[in-house]
N, C-alpha and C positions, 0 to 999 in steps of 0.2 A: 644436486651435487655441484654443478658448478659456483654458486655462494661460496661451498666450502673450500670448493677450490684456489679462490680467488682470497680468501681471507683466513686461512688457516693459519698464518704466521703465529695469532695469540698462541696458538698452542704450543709452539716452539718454545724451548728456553734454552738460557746461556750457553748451556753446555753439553746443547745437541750438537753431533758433528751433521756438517750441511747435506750430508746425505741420505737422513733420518726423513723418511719419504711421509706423504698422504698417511697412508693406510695405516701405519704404526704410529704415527701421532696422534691419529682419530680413535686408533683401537687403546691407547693409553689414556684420554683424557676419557671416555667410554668406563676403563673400571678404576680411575680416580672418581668419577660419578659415581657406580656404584658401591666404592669404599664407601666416602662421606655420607651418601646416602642412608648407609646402614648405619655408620657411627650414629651418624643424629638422630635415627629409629632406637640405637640402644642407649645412647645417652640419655637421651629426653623421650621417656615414653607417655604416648598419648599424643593431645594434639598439640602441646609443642615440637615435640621430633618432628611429628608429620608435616610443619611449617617448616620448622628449616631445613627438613628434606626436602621443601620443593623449591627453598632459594638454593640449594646447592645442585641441583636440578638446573635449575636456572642458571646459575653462576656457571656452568659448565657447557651448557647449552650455548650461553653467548660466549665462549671463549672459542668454542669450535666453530661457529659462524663470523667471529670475528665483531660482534655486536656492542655498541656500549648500553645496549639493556631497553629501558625505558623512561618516560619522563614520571615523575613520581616517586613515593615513598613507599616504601612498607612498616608495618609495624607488627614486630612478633614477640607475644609473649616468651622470655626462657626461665621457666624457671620463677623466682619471685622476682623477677626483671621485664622490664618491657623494654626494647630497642627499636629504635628507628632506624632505619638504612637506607638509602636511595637505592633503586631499582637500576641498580648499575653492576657489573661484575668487580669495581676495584673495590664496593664496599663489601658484597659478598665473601671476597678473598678476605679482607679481616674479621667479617662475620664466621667465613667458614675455621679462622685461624683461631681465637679467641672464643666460641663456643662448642666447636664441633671438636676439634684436633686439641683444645685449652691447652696451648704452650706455654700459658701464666698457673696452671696447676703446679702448684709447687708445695710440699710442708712447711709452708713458712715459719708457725706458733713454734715450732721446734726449734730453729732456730732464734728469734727475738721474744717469743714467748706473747704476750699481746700485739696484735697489729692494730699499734693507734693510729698512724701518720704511713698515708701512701702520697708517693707523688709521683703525676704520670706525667712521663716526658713525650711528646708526640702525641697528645691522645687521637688523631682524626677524629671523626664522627662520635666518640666516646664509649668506644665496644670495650676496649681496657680496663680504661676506671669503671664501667659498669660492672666487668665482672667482679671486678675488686672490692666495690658495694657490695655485691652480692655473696661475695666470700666474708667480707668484713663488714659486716653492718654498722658497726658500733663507731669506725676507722674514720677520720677525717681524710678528705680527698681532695687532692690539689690537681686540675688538667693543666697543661700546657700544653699551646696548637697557635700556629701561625696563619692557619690559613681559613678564611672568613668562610667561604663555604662549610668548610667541615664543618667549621664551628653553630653555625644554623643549627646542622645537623643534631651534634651534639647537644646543645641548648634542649633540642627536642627534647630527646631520652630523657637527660636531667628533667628537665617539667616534669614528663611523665611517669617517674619515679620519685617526684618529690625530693631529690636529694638536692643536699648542700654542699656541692661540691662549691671549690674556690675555681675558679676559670679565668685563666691567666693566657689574654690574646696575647701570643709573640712564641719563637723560636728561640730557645737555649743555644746558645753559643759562646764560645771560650771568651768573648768579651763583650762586655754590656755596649748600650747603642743602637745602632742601626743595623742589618746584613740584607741582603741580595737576597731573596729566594728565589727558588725557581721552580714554580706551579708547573701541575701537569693535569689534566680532566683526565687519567689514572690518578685517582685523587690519595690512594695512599702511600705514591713516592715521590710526595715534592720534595725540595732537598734545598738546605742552603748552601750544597756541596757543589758548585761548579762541575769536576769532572765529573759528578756522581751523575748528575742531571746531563751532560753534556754526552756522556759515553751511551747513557741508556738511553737518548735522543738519536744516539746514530745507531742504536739497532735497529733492521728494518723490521725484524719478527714481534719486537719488544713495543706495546700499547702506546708509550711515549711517544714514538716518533711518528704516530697521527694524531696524539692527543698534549702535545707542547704547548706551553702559552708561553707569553711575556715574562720576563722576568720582573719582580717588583721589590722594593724598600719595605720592608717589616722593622718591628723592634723583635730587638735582642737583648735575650737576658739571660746572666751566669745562672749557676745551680745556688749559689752561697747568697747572692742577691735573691731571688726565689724565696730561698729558705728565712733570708732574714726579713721580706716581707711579710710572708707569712705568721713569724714570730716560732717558727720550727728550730730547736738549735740542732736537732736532729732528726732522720727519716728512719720509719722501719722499713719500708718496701721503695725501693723508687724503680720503677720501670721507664727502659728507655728506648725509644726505636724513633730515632732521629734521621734514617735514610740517607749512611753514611760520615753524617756530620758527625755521628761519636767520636773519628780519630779525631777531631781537632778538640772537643770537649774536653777527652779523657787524656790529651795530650799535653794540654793547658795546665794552670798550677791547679791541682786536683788534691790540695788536700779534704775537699770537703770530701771525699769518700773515709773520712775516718770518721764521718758523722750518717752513715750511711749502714743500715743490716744487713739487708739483701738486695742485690743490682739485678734484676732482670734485665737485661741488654740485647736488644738486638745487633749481631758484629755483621754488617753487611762486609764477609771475607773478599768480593768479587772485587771488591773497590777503597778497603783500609789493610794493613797492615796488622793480621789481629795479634801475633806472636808480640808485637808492640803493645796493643792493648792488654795483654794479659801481664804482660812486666808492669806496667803499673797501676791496675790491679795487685797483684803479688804485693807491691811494695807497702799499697796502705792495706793488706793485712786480709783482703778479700781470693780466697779458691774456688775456683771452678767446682760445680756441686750439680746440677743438672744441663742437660743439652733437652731440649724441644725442638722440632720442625726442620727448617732450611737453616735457620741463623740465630735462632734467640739462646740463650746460654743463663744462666743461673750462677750468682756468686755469693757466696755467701762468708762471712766470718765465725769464729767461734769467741761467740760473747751475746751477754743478754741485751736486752731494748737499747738503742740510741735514742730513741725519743724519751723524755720527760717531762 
C-alpha cells in the first residue's frame, strides 16, 4: 500500500477538489477498470476483447501505482486491424479512447455519403486513422504527427496492416514554418500550445510534471497547405486532437473548413475558449451533431461529399 500511497496523484484529475482522499480515488479508478473491462469483453468478443481487456487492466493498474508501464510493445489484433502500442499507460488511454469507448464512432455516410478522404490531425501512434481504415477501407488516409517517437509507433501498425496511408511528419499550425513543441513521455499531450503544456507541467497530480522533456523546433504546417500537397481540394472526415493548439488553428483564417464534411475535433475546454471555437465553426456552415468522451465533439454540415 505504501507504492500507492506515495504515487496515486495519476489518478487525480483536474477537477478533483484537494480533498478527494486515497480511498475514493482508488475505489473510482477500481470500477473505471471494471467498466472498460466489460466494454471491451462486449465489444469485441472472443480473443480480441479478452486482449484489450488486459491492456485496460493494465492501463489502470499503472495509473493507480503511478507507473509508466513497461519497456516494450504490444500488438493486438481488433477487429480486421492489428495495433501496435507501447506498454505504457498514455498509449493505452488512446487505445482505451479510440477502441474501447470509440469516440470516432459517428454516422458519417449519412452525412457525406462516401468516405473517400480522411485526414487525421494529431494521429500519435496511429489508433485514429487505424480505426478509420477500418471503418473505411476503401478511404485514402492522411496522418499528421510531430513527434518522432509516436511516429515509429505508428509506422509499425501501418506495416502491419499494409495500408497506404500518406504520413506527414510535422504539427498543423495556423502558420506554415517552424513552431516550438513541447514533448512530454505522456506521449499523448504534447502540445505546441505553450500554456497548454506549461499549466499541465505545473500539476503535481497530472503525469507531465514527471514526465516533461525539452522543448524542440518541428515543422509546421497549415490545413490548406496539407490539403494542397496532397492534391485533396477537399476532405470528407478530418479529425483533430491537436492538444489545445485547435484555438489557434481554428482561429487563424479558417476558410478551409468550407472544404471540410465532418470535423471531429477534440476542444481541449480546460485550456481554449470553446464558445469561440464554435462561432467559427457556425460561421462556415458546420453544427455541433454529436459529443463523445471528455472533449471530442462532432460537426457536421448539411450537404453532400467535399471531396471529388
Amino acid at each position: 500500500m505504501t507504492g500507492l500511497l506515495t504515487t496515486s496523484h495519476y489518478m487525480r484529475r483536474d477537477e478533483d477538489p484537494a480533498a478527494l482522499g486515497l480511498v475514493r480515488l482508488t475505489a473510482r479508478e477500481a470500477r473505471d477498470c471494471l467498466r472498460d473491462v466489460s466494454t471491451a469483453l462486449s465489444r469485441w468478443p472472443g480473443r480480441d476483447g479478452r486482449a484489450l481487456a488486459r491492456a485496460m487492466a493494465a492501463y489502470h493498474w499503472w495509473m493507480a501505482t503511478g507507473s509508466s508501464g513497461r519497456a516494450g510493445t504490444w500488438t493486438l489484433d481488433v477487429g480486421t486491424v492489428r495495433a501496435h502500442v507501447r506498454r505504457h499507460p498514455s498509449d493505452l488511454f488512446v487505445l482505451r479512447e479510440v477502441f474501447v469507448d470509440q469516440i470516432y464512432a459517428f454516422p458519417y455516410r449519412d452525412v457525406v455519403g462516401d468516405v473517400r478522404r480522411v485526414l487525421d490531425v494529431g494521429s500519435n501512434v496511429g489508433l485514429s486513422p487505424l480505426y478509420f481504415s477500418s471503418v473505411f477501407p476503401q478511404a485514402e488516409v492522411a496522418c499528421v504527427e510531430p513527434v518522432p517517437e509516436n511516429l515509429e509507433v505508428l509506422e509499425a501498425t501501418r506495416a502491419a496492416n499494409d495500408l497506404t496511408w500518406h504520413v506527414v511528419a510535422a504539427a498543423v499550425a495556423a502558420e506554415p514554418g517552424e513552431v516550438t513543441l513541447y514533448p512530454s513521455g505522456w506521449w499523448s499531450s504534447s502540445s505546441t500550445s505553450g500554456h497548454v503544456a506549461h499549466a499541465r507541467e505545473a500539476s503535481a497530480h497530472r503525469p507531465e510534471h514527471r514526465l516533461g522533456r525539452q522543448p524542440v523546433t518541428v515543422r509546421a504546417v497549415t490545413v490548406p497547405q496539407l490539403l494542397d500537397e496532397l492534391g485533396w481540394d477537399g476532405v470528407d472526415v478530418l479529425k483533430m486532437d491537436i492538444e489545445g493548439a485547435e484555438a489557434e488553428v481554428l482561429a487563424a483564417d479558417a476558410d478551409w473548413l468550407d472544404r471540410v464534411g465532418v470535423l471531429a475535433v477534440d476542444i481541449h475546454a480546460k485550456y481554449v475558449a470553446r464558445g469561440e471555437l464554435l462561432t467559427v465553426l457556425a460561421r462556415h456552415g458546420l453544427r455541433p451533431a454529436a459529443e463523445a468522451g471528455a472533449h471530442a465533439s462532432v460537426f457536421v454540415r448539411e450537404r453532400g461529399p467535399v471531396a471529388s
